[in-house]
C-alpha positions as a printed NumPy array, in Angstrom:
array([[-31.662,  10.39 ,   6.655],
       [-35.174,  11.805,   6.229],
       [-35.928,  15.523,   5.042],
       [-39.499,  16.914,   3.746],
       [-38.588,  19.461,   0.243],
       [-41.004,  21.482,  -0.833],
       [-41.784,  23.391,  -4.415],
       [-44.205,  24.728,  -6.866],
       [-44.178,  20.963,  -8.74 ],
       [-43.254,  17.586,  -7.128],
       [-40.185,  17.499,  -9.477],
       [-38.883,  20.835,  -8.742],
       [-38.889,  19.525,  -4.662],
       [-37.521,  15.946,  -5.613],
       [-34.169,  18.257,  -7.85 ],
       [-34.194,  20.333,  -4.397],
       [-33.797,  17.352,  -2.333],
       [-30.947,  16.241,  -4.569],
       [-29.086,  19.209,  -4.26 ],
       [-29.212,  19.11 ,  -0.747],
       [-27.994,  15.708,  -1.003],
       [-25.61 ,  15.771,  -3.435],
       [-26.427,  13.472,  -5.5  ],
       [-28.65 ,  11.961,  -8.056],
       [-32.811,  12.016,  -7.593],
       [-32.227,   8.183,  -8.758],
       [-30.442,   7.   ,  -5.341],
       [-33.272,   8.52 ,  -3.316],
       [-36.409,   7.719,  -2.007],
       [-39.328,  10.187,  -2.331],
       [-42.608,   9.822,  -0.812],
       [-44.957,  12.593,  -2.128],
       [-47.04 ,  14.223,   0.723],
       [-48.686,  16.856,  -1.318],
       [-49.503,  18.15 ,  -4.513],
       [-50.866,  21.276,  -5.883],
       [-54.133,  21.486,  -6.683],
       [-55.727,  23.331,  -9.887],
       [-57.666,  26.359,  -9.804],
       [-59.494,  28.4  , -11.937],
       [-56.696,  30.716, -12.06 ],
       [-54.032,  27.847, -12.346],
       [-52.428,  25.937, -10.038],
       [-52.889,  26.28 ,  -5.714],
       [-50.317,  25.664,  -3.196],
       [-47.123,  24.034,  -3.001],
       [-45.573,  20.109,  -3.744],
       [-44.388,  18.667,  -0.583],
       [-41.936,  15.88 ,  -0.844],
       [-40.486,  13.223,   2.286],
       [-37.07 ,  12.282,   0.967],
       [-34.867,   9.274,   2.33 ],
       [-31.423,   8.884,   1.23 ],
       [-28.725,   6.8  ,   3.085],
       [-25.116,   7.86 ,   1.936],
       [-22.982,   4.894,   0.31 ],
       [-19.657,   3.946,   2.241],
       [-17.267,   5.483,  -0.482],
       [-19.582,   8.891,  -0.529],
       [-19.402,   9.001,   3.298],
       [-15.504,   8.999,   2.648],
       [-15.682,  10.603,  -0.111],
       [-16.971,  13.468,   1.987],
       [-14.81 ,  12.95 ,   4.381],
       [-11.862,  13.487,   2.37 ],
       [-13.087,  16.643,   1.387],
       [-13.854,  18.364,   4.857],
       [-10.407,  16.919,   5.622],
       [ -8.75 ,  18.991,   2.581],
       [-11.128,  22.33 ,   3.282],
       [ -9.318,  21.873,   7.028],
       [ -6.164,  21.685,   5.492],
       [ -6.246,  24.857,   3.71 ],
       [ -7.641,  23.082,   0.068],
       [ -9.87 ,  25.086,  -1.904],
       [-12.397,  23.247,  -3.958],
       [-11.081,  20.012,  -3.209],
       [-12.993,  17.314,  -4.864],
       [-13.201,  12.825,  -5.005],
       [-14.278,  11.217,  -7.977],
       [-15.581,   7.508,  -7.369],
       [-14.963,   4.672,  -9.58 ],
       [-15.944,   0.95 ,  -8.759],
       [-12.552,  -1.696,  -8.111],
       [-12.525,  -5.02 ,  -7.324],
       [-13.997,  -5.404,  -3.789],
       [-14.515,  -1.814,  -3.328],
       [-14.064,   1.643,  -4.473],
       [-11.115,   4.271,  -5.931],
       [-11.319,   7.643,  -4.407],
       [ -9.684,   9.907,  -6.665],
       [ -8.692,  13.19 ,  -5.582],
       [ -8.624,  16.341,  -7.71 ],
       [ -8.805,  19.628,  -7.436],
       [ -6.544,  22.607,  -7.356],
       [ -2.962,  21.896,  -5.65 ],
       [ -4.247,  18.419,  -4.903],
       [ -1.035,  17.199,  -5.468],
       [ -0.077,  18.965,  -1.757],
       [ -1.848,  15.954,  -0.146],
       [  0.507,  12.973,  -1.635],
       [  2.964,  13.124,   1.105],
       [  6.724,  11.864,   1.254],
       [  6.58 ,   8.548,  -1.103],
       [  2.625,   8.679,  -0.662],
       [  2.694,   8.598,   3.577],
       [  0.134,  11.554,   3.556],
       [ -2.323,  10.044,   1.34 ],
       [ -2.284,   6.305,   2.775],
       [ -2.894,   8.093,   6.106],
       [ -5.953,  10.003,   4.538],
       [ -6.614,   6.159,   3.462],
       [ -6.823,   4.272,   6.152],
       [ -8.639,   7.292,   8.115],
       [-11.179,   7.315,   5.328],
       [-11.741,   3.764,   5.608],
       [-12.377,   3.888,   9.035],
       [-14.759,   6.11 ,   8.841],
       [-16.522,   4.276,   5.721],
       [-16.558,   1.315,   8.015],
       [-17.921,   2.156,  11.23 ],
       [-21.692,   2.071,  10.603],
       [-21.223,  -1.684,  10.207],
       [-19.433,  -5.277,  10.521],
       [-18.993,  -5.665,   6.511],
       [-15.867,  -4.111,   5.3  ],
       [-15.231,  -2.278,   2.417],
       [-12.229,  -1.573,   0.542],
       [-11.959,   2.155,   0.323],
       [ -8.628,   3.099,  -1.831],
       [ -7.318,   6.628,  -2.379],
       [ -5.317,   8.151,  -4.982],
       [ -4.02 ,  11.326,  -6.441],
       [ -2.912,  12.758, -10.225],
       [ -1.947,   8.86 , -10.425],
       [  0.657,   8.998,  -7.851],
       [ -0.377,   4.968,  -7.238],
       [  0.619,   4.018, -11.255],
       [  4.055,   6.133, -10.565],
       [  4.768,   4.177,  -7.536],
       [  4.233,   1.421,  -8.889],
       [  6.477,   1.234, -11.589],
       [  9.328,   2.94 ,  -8.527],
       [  8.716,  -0.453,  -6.593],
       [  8.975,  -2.901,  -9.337],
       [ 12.744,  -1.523, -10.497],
       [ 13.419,  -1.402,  -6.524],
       [ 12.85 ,  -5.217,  -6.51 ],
       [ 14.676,  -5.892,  -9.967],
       [ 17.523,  -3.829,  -8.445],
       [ 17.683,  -5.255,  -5.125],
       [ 17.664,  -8.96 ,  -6.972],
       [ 20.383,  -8.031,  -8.66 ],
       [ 22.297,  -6.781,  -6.005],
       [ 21.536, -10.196,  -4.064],
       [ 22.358, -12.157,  -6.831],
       [ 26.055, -10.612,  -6.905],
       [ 26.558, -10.321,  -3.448],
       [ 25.484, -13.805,  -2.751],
       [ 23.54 , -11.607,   0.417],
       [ 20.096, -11.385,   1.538],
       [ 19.049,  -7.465,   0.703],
       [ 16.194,  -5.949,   3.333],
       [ 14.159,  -3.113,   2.149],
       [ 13.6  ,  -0.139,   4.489],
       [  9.919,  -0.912,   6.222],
       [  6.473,  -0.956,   3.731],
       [  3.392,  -0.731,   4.087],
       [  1.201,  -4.096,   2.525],
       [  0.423,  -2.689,  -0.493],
       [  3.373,  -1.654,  -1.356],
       [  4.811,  -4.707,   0.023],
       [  2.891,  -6.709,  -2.512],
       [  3.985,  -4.744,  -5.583],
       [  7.623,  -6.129,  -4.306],
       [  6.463,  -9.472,  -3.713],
       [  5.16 ,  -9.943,  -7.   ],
       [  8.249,  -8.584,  -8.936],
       [ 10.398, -10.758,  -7.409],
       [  8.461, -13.539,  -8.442],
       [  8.507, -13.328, -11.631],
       [ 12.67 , -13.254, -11.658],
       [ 14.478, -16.596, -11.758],
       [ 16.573, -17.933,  -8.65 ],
       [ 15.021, -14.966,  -6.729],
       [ 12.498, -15.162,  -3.403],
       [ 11.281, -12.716,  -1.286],
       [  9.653, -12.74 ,   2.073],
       [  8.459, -10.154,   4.617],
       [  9.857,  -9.879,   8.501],
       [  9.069,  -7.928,  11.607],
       [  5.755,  -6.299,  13.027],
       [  3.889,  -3.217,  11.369],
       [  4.685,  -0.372,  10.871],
       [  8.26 ,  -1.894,  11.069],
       [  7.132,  -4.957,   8.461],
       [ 10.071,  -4.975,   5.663],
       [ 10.651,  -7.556,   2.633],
       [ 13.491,  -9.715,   1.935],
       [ 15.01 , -10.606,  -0.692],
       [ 17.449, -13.215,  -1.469],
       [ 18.569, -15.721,  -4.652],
       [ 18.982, -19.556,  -4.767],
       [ 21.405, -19.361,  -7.315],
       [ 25.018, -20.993,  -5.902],
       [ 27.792, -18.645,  -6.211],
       [ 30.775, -20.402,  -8.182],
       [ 33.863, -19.885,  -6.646],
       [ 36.715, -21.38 ,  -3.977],
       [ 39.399, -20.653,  -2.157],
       [ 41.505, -17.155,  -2.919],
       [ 45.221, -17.011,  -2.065],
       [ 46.201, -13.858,  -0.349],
       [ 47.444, -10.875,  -2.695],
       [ 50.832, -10.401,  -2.714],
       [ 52.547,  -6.775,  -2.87 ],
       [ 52.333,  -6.718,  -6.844],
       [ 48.516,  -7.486,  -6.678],
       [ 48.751, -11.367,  -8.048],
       [ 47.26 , -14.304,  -6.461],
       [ 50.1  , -15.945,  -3.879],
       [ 49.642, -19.675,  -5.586],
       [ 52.548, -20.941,  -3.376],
       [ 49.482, -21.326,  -1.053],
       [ 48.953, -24.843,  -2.546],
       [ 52.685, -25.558,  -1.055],
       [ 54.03 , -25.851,   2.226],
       [ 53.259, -22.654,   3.785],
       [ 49.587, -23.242,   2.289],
       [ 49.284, -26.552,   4.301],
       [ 50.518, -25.233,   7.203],
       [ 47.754, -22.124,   7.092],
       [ 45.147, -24.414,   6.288],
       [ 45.97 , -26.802,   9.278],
       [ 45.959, -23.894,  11.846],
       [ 42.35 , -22.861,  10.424],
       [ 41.233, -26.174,  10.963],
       [ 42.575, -25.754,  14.464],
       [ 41.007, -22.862,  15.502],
       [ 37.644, -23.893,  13.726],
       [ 37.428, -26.467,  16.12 ],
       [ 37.774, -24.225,  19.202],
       [ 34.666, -24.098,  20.206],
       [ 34.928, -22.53 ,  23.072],
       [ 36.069, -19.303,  21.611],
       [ 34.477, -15.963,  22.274],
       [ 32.921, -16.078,  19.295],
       [ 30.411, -18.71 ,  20.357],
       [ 30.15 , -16.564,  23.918],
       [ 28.598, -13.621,  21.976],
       [ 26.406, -15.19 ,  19.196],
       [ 22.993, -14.776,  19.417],
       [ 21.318, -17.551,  18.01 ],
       [ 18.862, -16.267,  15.191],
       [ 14.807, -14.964,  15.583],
       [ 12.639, -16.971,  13.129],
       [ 12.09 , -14.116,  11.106],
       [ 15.237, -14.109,  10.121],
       [ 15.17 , -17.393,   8.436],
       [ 16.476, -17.132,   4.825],
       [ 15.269, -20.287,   4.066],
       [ 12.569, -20.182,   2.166],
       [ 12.902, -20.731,  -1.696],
       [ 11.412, -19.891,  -4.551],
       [  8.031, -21.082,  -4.796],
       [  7.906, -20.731,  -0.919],
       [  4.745, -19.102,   0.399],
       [  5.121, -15.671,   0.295],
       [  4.212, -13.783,   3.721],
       [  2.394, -10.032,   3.909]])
């Protein structure tokens, strides 16, 4: 973007152009076209000024953010950027910002992704572009990481693989990397987005046989390991081996997601 400023001194056109800008005179370039000239009565005519300033991906979504909150009914909405690894943190303040978090953060990954989008489009290199909001992302985080400790627990004393209702990937990977740092605990992720959902089961063997029935005064019926035992466990045998039952008619062999056999130090899938 090209623009000619003008002003009584080359420095008061170059502050001008910045303003427009919005941003520093540093990050553009300024090609002086005119200066004033002295006179016997002081200085003559005006400082004219070509400035050039291309916008950096996380100010174009930086700005983008903000129209997007002015549309929404924001007032004064504004983004501070801060450098990450591989990109840039968009953080959103501003008066009632809190509004544009969303249900567990859906309102402000959507902003995300649109955001980055929009970041990207001038050209082929991407650019991470992430979002956040009166550190919503740091409270999340520490929701997600009891989730998994939970949800190990609860597959641990089940003996059960546990699925978690559908994530998004970065969310996914907080869950992921929980779960690996539990013992006799593995996680993996199923299905297509936005339907993609983590797993997560234990290796640990379950001790425990066989459990007579309970009799009426709630004890353990031990005569099972006599005659009438035998005789039960003969006719199980019996109809184990009938397999031509219904059973078989209706089973639906299972979809490679489901799978549960991947162990601990298994690759882990996003």
């Amino acid at each position: 973007m090209k623009q000619v400023f003008t002003g009584k001194t080359v420095e008061e056109a170059k502050a001008l152009a910045a303003q427009t800008f919005k941003t520093d005179v540093e990050k553009i370039t300024f090609t002086v076209l005119e200066e004033p000239k002295k006179g016997l009565f002081g200085m003559k005519g005006e400082a004219k000024v070509e400035a050039e300033y291309e916008k950096s991906k996380p100010e174009i979504a930086a700005d983008y953010i903000v129209s997007v909150m002015e549309s929404m009914g924001f007032e004064n909405p504004t983004v501070e950027i801060s450098e990450i690894e591989g990109g840039s943190l968009l953080e959103i303040k501003g008066e009632g910002a809190e509004g544009i978090i969303g249900r567990r953060g859906e309102t402000l990954d959507s902003l995300q992704y649109l955001a980055s989008l929009v970041a990207n489009r001038a050209d082929k290199n991407y650019y991470r572009i992430a979002t956040d909001c009166c550190g919503f992302r740091a409270k999340r985080k520490v929701q997600l990481e009891e989730l998994a400790r939970k949800m190990v627990a609860k597959a641990k004393r089940t003996g059960r693989t546990v699925a978690l209702e559908p994530m998004n990937p970065y969310e996914r990977r907080i869950i992921h990397a929980a779960v690996s740092e539990i013992e006799n605990a593995s996680s993996r992720s199923v299905g297509e987005e936005p339907y993609r959902k983590v797993l997560i089961s234990t290796t640990e063997r379950r001790e425990g046989g066989y459990r007579g029935r309970r009799n009426d005064h709630g004890n353990g019926d031990r005569r099972n390991n006599g005659r009438k035992g035998g005789r039960r466990r003969e006719e199980f045998k019996a109809r184990s081996l009938d397999i031509s039952s219904s059973f078989e008619k209706d089973y639906k062999k299972p979809k490679p997601e489901d799978d549960m056999g991947a162990g601990l130090y298994s690759k882990i899938e996003f």
